[in-house]
N, C-alpha and C positions, 0 to 999 in steps of 0.2 A: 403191788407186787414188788418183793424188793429180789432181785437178782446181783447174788456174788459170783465175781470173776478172781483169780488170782495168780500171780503175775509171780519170775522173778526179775529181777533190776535187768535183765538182759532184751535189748530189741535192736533188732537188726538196720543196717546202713540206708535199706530202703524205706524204713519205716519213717525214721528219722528225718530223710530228706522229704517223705510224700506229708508230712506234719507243717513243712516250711509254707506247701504251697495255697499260695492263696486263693479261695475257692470264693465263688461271692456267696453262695446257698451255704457259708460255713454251721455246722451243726456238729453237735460233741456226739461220740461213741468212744465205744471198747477202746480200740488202736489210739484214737487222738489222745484219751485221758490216758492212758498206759504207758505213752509213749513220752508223756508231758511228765508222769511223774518220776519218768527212769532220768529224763533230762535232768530233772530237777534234783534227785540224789546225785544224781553224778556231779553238779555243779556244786553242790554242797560240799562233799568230799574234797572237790579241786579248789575249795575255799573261794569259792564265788558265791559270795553272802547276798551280792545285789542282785541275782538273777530272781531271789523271789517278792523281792519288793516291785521288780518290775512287771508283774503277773496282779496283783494285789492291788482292788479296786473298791475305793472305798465307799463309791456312788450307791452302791449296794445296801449295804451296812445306814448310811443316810438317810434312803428313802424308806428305807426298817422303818427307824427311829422317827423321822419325821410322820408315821403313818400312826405311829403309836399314840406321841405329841397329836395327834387331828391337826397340825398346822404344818406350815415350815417351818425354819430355826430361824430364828432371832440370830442378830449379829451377834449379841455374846453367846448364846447356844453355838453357832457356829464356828467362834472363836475355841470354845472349847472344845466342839467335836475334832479340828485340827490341832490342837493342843494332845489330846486323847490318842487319834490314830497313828501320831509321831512316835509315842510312847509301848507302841506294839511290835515286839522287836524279836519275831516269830526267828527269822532268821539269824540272829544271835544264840537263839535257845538251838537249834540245829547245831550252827558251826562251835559254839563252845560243849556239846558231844561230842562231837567229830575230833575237836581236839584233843580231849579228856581221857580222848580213846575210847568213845562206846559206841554201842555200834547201832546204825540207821539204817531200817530198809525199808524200801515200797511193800506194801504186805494184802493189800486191798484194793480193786476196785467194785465198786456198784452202782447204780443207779437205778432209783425211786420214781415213777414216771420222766418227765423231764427233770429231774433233777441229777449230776452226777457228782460222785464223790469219789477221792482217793484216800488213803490211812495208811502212814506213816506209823512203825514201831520205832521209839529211841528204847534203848536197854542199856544201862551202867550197870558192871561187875561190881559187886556177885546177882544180885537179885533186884533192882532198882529200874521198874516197867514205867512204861505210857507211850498212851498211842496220841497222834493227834491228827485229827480227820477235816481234808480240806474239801470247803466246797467251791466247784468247777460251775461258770458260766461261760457262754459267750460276749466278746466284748468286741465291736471293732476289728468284726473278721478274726482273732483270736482266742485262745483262752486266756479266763480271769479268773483269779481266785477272791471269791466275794465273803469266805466266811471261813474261821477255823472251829474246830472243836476239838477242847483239851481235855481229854478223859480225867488227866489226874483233877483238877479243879470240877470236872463237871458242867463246862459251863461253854456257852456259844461265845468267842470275843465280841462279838456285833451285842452281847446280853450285859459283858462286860461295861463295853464304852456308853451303853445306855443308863445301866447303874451311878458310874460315876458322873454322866453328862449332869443328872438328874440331881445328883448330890452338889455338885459343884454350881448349877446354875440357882441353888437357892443363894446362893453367896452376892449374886450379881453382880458387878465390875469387881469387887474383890475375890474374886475368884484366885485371883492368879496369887493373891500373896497365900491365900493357903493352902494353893496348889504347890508353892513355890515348899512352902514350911514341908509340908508332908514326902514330895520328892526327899528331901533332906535328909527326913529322918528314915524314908525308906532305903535311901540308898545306906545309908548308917549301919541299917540292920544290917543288909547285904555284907556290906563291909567287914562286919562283925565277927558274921558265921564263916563269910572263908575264910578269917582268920579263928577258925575255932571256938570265937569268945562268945557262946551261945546262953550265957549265964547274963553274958551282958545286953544280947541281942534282944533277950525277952524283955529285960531293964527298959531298955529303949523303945520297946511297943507302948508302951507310957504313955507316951509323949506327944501321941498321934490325936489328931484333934476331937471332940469324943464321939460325933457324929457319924468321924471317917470307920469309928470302930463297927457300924452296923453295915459294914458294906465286906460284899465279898471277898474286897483286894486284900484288907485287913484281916479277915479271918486264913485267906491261904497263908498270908505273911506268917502269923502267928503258927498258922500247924506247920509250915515248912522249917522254923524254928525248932519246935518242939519234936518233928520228925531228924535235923539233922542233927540234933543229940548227940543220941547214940543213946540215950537212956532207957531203956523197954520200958517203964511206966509212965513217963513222955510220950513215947511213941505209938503206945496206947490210946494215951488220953487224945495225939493227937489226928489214930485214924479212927476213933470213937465218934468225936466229935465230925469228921467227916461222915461215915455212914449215917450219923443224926441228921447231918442238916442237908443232906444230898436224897431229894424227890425219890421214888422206888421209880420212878417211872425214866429215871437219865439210867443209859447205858452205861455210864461211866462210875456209877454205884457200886458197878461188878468187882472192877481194880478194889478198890477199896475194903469192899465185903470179903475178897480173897486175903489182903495182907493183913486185915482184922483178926478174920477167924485161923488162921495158920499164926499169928500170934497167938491166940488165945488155948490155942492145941485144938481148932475145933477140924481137924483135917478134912472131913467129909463135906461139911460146909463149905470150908478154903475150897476143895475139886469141882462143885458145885457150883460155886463162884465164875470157878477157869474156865468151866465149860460153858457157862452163860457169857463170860468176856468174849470167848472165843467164838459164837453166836453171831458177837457184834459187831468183832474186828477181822475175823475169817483166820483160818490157819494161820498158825506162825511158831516158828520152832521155839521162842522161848516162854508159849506158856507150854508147850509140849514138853521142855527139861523142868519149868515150873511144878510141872505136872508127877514127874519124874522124884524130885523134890519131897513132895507130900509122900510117895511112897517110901523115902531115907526116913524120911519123918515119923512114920506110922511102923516101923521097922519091918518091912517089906521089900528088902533091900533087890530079892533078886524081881518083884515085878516094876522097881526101879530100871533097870538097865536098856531093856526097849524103849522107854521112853528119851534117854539120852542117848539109844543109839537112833533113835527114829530125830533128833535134832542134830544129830551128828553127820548125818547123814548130807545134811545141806551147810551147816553152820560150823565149820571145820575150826573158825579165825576164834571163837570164845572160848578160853582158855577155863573158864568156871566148868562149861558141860563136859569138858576132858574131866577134870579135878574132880566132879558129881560120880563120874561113872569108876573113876578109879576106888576113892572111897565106898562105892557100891560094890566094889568086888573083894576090900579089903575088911569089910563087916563080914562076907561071905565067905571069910578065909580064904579066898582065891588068890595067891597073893602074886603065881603066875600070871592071872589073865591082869591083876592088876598091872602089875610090870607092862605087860604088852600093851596097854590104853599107854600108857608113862610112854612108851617107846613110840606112840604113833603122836606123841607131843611135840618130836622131835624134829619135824618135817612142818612142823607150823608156829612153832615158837623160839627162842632164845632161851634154853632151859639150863644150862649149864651152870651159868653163875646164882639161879636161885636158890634157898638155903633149904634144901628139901626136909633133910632133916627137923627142922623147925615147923616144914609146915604138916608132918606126918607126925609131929611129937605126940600126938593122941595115940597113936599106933602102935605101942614100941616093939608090937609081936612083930607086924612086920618089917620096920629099922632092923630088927635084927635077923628077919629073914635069909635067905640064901638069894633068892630073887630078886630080892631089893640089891644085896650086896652088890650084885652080878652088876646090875643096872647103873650104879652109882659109878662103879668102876666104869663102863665103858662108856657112860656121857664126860667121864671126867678125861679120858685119856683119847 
């Protein structure tokens, strides 16, 4: 029996200090995991990147793998699996959201008989989802986090570092120079795409050694390539290629199956999708304005607007679910109630120096409205 609990980032002075104390009978619930993982956004945000490595216990993850293997690890197995869990840089992928300006929240708790779990949403504007779901043990009178799971990949890390262990340990002692080669040319990639040059990025998937190319790492490399584009028939090809080769049976199929069929205009499908995500990650406002989305999409503008006032409602700081609901009034003609969403922007954003003009230029009924005029004038003065 799986039982959802859902939280928001808020818990109280007492809760916090009753977390500290150390219990010897220590055993996880509700409050301990809820309260572990408000800690843990909060310290993210104050850019305290090391609080989650200190939680993250790899002993876990080891005796996975060594159960799998029927043995222990050999010294170079072992050489590699710390090579490997060095390379997992959970906490990186947080704080550069956080910086990017997207937004992180605690959105889930449940727990699976003894097992608990917390899930984490990152969202980057306008539309750019995933969740990643951590799993909660006890360690040492504490919590540990012994496993993640990243819906956009589909995949457990501890499934990860066993893929690659397995790949790398056929190399034996040479392992490291084409561990060393392949870092190189991944970081290369990397380097590539934030600097735009995604013509070249794909160039340099080349060059990866050919073996590396039948493993997971290499195939996200390759779709996150071809996803950060910008090309629609890239980014086709490369969430096609994900719902292909992602099990029906991973939760994490859903994301994908929704950004697939909402490309492909299959809107009903895409909703079908959101509500099956939303299954597995529990409420959360942004597939609620996702949701909202599909009906601007399906030209349903006004059964669009409950849905971004129903995210609106909690998620005040996303400047996209403003911008969704105002264009949903300005399809409706409303060009009033648009004005008035435009007016309650004003109280949570820096709106004044942005070039509105420019971003309503599809509109131009309303640019030349009365209402808009009104509006422009008195952000301006």
């Amino acid at each position: 029996m799986i039982i959802f609990l859902f939280f928001s980032c808020k818990t109280s002075e007492k809760e916090k200090n009753d977390a500290k104390t150390p219990n010897e009978d220590f055993n996880l619930d509700q409050k301990k995991c809820a309260d572990f993982a408000y800690k843990l956004h909060q310290d993210i945000v104050s850019d305290e990147k090391n609080y989650i490595n200190n939680y993250i216990v790899w002993d876990y993850t080891q005796k996975k793998i060594e159960e799998k293997l029927g043995h222990p690890f050999t010294k170079n197995e072992k050489e590699i699996f710390n090579y490997l869990i060095q390379q997992v840089k959970i906490e990186d992928e947080f704080q550069q959201l956080n910086n990017d300006g997207g937004h992180l929240r605690f959105v889930t708790y449940y727990h699976l008989e003894d097992e608990h779990f917390i899930i984490f949403r990152s969202f980057m504007e306008p539309q750019s989802l995933n969740y990643i779901e951590l799993k909660l043990e006890t360690h040492n009178q504490t919590i540990a986090i012994t496993d993640f799971y990243d819906f956009n990949q589909s995949q457990l890390v501890s499934d990860a570092i066993e893929e690659k262990l397995d790949y790398y340990a056929q190399f034996g002692k040479e392992w490291k120079v084409i561990a060393k080669n392949n870092d190189s040319i991944y970081n290369l990639v990397i380097t590539q795409m934030n600097e735009n040059k995604y013509k070249e990025a794909y160039q340099q998937l080349k060059q990866f050694e050919h073996q590396f190319k039948e493993t997971s790492s290499y195939t996200s490399l390759e779709e996150s390539v071809l996803m950060a584009s910008g090309i629609p028939e890239l980014i086709l090809k490369s969430l096609e290629s994900k719902v292909k080769r992602t099990p029906i049976t991973e939760k994490g199929r859903w994301l994908h199956l929704f950004y697939y069929n909402a490309l492909l205009g299959k809107y009903n499908d895409a909703n079908i999708a959101l509500i099956n995500l939303e299954n597995e990650v529990g409420t959360d406002d942004v597939i609620t304005f996702l949701k909202g989305n599909l009906e601007i999409e399906k030209g349903k503008y006004e059964n669009a607007i409950p849905f971004f006032n129903e995210a609106l409602s909690s998620e005040k700081n996303i400047m996209t679910f403003h911008i969704a609901k105002v264009i949903a009034y300005i399809e409706l003609h409303d060009f009033e109630k648009a004005v008035e969403s435009l007016l309650v922007m004003d109280d949570f954003f820096e709106i004044k120096d942005i070039d509105w003009n420019k971003e309503f230029e599809s509109y131009p009924d309303f640019i030349n409205s009365d209402a808009y005029s009104k509006w422009k004038e008195r952000i301006e003065n």
